[in-house]
Backbone as JSON Lines, residues from 0, in Angstrom:
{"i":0,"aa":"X","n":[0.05,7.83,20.0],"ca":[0.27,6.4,20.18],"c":[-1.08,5.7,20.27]}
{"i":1,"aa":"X","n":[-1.32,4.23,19.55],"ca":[-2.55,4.17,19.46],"c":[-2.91,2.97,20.71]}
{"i":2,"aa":"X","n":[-1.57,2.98,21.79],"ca":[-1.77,2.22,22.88],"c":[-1.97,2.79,24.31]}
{"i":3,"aa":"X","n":[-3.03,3.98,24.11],"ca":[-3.1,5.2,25.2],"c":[-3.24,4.2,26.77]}
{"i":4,"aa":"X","n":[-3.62,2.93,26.63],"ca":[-3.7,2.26,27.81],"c":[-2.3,1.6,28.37]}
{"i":5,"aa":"X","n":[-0.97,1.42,27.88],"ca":[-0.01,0.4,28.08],"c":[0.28,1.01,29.4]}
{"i":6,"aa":"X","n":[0.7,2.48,29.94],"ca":[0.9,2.99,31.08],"c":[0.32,1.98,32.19]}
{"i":7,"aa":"X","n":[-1.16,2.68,32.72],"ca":[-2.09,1.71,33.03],"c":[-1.74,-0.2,33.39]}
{"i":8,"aa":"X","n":[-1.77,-0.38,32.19],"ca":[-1.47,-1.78,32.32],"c":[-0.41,-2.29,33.25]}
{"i":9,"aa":"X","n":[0.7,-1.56,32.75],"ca":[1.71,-2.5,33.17],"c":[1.64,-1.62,34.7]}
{"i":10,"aa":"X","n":[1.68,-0.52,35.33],"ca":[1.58,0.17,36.13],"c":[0.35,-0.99,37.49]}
{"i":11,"aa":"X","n":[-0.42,-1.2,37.15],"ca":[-1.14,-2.12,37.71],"c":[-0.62,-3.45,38.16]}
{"i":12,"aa":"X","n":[0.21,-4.28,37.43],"ca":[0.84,-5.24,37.76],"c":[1.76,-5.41,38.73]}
{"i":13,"aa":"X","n":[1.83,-6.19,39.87],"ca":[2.52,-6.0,40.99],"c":[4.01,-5.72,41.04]}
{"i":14,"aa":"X","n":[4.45,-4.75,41.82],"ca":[5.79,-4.38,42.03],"c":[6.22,-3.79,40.57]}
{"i":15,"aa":"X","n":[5.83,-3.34,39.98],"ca":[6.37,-2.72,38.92],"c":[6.73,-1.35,39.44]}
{"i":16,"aa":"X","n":[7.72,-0.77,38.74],"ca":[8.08,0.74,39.06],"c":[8.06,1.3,37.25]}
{"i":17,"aa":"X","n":[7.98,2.65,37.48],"ca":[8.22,3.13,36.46],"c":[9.03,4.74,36.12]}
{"i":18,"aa":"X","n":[10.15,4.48,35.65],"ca":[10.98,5.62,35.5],"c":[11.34,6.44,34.37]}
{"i":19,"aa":"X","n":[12.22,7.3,34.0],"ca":[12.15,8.1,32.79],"c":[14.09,7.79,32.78]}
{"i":20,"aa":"X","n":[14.27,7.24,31.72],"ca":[16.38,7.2,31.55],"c":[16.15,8.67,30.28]}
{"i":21,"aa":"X","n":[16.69,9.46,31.14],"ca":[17.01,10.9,30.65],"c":[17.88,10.36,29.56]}
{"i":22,"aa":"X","n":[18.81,10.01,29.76],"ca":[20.23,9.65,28.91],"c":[19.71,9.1,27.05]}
{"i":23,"aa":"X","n":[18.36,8.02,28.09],"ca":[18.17,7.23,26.76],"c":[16.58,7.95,26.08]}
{"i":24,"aa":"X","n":[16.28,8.5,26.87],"ca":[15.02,8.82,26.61],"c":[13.51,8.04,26.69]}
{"i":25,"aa":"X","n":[13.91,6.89,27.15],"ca":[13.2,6.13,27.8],"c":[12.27,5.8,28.64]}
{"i":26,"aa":"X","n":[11.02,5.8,28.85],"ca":[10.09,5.2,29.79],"c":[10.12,3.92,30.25]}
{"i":27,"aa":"X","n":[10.74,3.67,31.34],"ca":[10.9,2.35,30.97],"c":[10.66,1.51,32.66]}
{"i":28,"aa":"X","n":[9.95,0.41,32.38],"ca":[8.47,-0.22,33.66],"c":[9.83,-1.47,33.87]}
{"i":29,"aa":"X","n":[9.89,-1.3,35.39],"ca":[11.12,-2.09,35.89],"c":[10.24,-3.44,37.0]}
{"i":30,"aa":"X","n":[10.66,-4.38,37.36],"ca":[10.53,-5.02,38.49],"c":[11.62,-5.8,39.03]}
{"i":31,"aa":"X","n":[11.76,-5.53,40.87],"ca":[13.02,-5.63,41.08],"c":[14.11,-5.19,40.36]}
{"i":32,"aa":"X","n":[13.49,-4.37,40.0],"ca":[15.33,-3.5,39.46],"c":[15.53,-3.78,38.48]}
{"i":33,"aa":"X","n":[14.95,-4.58,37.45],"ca":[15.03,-4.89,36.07],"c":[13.68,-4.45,35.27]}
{"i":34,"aa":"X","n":[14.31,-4.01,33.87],"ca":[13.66,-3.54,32.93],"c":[12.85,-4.61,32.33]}
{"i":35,"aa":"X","n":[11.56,-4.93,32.19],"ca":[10.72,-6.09,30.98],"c":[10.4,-5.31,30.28]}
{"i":36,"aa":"X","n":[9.96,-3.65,30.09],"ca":[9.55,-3.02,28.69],"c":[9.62,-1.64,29.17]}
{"i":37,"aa":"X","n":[9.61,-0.89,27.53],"ca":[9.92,0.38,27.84],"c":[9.48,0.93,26.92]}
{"i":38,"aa":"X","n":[9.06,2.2,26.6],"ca":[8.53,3.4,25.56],"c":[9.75,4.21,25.36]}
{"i":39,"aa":"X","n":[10.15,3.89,24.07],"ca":[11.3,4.37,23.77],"c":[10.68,6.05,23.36]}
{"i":40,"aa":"X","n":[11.06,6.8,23.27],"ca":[10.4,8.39,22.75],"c":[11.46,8.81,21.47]}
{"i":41,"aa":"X","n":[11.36,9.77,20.98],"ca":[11.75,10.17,20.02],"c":[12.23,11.59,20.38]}
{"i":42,"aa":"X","n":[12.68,12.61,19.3],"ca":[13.24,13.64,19.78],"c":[12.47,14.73,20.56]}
{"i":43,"aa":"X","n":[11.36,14.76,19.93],"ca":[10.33,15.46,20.27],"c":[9.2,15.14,21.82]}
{"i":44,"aa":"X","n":[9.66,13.38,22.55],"ca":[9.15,13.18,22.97],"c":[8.29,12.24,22.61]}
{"i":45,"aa":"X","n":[7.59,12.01,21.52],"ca":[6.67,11.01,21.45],"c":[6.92,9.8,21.1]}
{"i":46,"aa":"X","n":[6.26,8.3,21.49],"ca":[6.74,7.53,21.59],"c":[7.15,6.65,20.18]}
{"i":47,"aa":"X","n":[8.3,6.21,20.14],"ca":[9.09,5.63,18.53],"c":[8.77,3.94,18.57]}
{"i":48,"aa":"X","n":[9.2,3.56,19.74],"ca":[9.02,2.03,19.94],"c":[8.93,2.02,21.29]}
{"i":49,"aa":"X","n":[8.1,0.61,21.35],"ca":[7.58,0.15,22.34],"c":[8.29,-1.26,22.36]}
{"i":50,"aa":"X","n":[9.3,-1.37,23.19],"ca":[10.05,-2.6,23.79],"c":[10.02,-3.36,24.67]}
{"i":51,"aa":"X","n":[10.4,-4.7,24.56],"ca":[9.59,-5.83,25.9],"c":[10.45,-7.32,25.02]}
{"i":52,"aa":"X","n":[10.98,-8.11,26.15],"ca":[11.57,-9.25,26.22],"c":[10.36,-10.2,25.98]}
{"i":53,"aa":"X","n":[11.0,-11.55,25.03],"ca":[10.38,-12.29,24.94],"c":[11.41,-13.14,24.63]}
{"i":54,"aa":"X","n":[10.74,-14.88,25.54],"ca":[11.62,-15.77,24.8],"c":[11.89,-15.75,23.07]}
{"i":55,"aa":"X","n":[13.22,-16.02,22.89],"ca":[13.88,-16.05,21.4],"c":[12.67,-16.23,20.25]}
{"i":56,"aa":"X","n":[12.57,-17.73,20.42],"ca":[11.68,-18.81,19.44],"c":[10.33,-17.58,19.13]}
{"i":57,"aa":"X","n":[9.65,-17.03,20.44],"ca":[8.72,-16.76,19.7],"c":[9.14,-15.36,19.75]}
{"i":58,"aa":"X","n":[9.82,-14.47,19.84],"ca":[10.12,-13.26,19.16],"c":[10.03,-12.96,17.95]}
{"i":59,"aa":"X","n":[11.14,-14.46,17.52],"ca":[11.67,-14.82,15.83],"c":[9.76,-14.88,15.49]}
{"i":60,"aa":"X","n":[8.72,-15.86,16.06],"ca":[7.61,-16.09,15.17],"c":[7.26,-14.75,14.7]}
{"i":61,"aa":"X","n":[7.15,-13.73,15.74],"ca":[5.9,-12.68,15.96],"c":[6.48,-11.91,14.7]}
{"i":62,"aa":"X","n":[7.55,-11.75,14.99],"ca":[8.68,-10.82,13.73],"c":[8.27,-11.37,12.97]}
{"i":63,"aa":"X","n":[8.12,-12.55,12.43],"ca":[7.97,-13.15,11.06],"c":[6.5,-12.37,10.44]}
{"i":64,"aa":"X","n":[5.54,-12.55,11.85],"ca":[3.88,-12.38,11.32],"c":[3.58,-10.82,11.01]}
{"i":65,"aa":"X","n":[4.24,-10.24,11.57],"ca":[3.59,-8.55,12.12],"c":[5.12,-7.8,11.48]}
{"i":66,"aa":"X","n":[4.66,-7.17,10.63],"ca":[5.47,-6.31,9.99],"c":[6.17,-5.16,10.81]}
{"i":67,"aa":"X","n":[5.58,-4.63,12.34],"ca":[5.53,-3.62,13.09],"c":[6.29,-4.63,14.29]}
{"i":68,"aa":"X","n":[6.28,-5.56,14.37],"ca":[7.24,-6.1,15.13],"c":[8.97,-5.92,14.95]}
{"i":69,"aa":"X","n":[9.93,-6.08,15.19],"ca":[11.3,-5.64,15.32],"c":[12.29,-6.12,16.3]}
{"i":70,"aa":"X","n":[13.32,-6.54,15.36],"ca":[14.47,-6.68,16.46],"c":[14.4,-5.71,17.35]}
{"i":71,"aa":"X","n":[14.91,-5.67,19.11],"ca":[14.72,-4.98,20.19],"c":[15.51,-3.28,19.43]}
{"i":72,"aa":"X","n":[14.79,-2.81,19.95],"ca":[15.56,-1.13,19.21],"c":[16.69,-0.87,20.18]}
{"i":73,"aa":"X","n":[17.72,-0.53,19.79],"ca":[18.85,-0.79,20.51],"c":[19.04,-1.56,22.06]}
{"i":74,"aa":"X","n":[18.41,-2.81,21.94],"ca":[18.62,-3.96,22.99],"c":[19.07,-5.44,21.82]}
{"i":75,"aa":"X","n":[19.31,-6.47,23.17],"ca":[19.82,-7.46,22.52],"c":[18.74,-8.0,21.5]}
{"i":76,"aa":"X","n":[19.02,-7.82,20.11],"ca":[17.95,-8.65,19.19],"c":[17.5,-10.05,19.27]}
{"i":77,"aa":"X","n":[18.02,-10.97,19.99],"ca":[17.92,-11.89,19.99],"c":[16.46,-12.1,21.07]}
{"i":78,"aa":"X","n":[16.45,-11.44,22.55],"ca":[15.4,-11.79,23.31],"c":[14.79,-10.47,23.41]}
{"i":79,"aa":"X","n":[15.16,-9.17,22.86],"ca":[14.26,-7.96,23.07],"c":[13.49,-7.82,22.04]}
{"i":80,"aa":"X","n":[12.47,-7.22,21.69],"ca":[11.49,-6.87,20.54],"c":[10.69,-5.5,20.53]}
{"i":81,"aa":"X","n":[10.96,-5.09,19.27],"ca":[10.14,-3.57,19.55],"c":[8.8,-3.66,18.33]}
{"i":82,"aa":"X","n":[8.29,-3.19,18.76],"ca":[6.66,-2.74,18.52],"c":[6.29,-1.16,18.35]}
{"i":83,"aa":"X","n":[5.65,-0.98,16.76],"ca":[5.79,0.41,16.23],"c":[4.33,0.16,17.2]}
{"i":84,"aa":"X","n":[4.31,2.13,17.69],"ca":[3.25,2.16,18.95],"c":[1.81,2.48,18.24]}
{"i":85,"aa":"X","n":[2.2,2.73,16.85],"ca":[1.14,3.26,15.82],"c":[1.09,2.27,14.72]}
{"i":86,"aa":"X","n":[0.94,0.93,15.09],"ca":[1.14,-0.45,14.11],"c":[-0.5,-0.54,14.45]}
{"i":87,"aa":"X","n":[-0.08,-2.09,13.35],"ca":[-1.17,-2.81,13.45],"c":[-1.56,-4.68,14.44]}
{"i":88,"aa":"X","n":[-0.54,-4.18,15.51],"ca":[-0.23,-5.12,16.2],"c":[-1.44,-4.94,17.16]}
{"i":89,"aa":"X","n":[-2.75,-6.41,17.61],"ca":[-4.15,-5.97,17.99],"c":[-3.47,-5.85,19.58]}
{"i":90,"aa":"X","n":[-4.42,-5.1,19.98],"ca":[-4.15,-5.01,21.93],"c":[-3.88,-6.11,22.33]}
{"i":91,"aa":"X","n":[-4.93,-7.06,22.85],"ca":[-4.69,-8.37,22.94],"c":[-3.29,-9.35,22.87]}
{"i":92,"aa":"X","n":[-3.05,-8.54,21.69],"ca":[-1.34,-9.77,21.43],"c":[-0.52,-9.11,22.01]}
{"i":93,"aa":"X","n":[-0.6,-7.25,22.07],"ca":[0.6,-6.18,22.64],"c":[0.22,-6.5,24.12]}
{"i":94,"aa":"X","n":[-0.65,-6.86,25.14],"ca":[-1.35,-7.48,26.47],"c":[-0.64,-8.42,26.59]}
{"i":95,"aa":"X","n":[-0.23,-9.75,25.7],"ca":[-0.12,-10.81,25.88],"c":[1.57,-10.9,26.13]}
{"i":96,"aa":"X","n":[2.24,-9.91,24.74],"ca":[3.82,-9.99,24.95],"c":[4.09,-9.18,26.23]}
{"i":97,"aa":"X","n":[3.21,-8.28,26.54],"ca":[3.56,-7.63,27.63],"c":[3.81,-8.27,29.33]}
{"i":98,"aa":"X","n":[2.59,-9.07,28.93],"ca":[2.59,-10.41,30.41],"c":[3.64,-11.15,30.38]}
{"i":99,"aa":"X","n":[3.98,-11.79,29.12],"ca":[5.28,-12.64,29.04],"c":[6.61,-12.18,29.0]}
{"i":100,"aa":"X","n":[6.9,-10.8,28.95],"ca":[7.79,-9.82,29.28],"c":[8.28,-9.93,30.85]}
{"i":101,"aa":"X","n":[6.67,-9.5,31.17],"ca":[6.73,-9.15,33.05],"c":[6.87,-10.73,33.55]}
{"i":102,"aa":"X","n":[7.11,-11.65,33.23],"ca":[6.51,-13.1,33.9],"c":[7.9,-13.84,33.51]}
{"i":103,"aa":"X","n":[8.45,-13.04,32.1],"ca":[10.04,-13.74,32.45],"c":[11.12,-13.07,33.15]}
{"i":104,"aa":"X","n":[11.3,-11.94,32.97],"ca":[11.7,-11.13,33.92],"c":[11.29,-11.48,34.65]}
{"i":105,"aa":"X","n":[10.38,-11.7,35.83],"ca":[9.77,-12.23,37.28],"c":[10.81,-13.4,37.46]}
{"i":106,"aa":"X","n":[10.78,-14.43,36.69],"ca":[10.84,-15.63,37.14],"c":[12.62,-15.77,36.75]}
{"i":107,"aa":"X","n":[13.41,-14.42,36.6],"ca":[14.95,-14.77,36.55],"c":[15.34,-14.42,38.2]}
{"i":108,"aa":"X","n":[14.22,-14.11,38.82],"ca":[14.49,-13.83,40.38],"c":[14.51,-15.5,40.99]}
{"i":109,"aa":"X","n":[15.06,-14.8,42.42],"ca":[14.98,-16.04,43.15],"c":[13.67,-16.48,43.87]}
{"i":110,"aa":"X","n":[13.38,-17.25,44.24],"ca":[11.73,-17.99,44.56],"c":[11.47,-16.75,45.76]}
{"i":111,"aa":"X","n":[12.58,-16.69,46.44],"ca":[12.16,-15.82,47.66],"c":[12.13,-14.29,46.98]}
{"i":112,"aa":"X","n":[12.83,-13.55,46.34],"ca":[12.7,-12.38,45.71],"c":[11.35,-12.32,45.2]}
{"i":113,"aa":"X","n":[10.58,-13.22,44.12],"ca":[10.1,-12.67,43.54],"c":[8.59,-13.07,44.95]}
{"i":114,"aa":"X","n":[8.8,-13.48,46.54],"ca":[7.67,-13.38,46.97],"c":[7.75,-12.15,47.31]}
{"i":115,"aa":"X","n":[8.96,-11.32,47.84],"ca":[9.51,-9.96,48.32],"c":[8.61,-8.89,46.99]}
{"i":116,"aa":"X","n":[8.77,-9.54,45.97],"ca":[8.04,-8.7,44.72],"c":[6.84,-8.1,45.1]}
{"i":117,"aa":"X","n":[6.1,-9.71,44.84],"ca":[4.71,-9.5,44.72],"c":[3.85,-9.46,46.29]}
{"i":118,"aa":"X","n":[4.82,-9.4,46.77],"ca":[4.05,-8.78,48.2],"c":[3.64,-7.88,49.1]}
């Protein structure tokens, strides 16, 4: 995967957890109990897509620009998006959907939850 840092990243960001869905095969970085992105794996284990919520409007843009962008891999296509982990999508922008992942997810909590979050 040519995003050996995403662990790291999101792992650093407050109140995040991170678990393994046996079932789905999944890595997948939760806050408060909800999923904003996940490392989907493949049979073998290694990672297939890299998934993360984004408002609609600009999901639809990014998909349009980046060929390695994707309707969510088996999530709702409309606000999920997957990202080949061996694209040509730059860090920076995979950083950027990743914040806006964790920051909308954050903000479907309640004012007092998400101080319980980040505290």
């Amino acid at each position: 995967m040519k995003y050996e840092w995403i662990d790291n990243y999101l792992l650093n960001k407050k109140g995040v957890t991170k678990d393994l869905k046996i079932e789905w095969n999944w890595i997948r970085y939760q806050i408060g109990g909800k999923m904003f992105a996940a490392i989907c794996l493949d049979s073998d284990g290694e990672p297939h897509y890299i998934t993360l919520k984004l408002n609609p409007d600009e999901g639809e843009f990014l998909r349009q620009q980046f060929d390695d962008i994707i309707p969510g891999y088996y999530m709702n296509k409309t606000h999920w998006n997957s990202i080949n982990p061996d694209g040509e999508v730059p860090d920076d922008l995979l950083k950027e959907m990743l914040d806006k992942s964790y920051q909308l997810v954050l903000s479907s909590f309640s004012r007092k939850k998400q101080e319980e979050i980040l505290s």
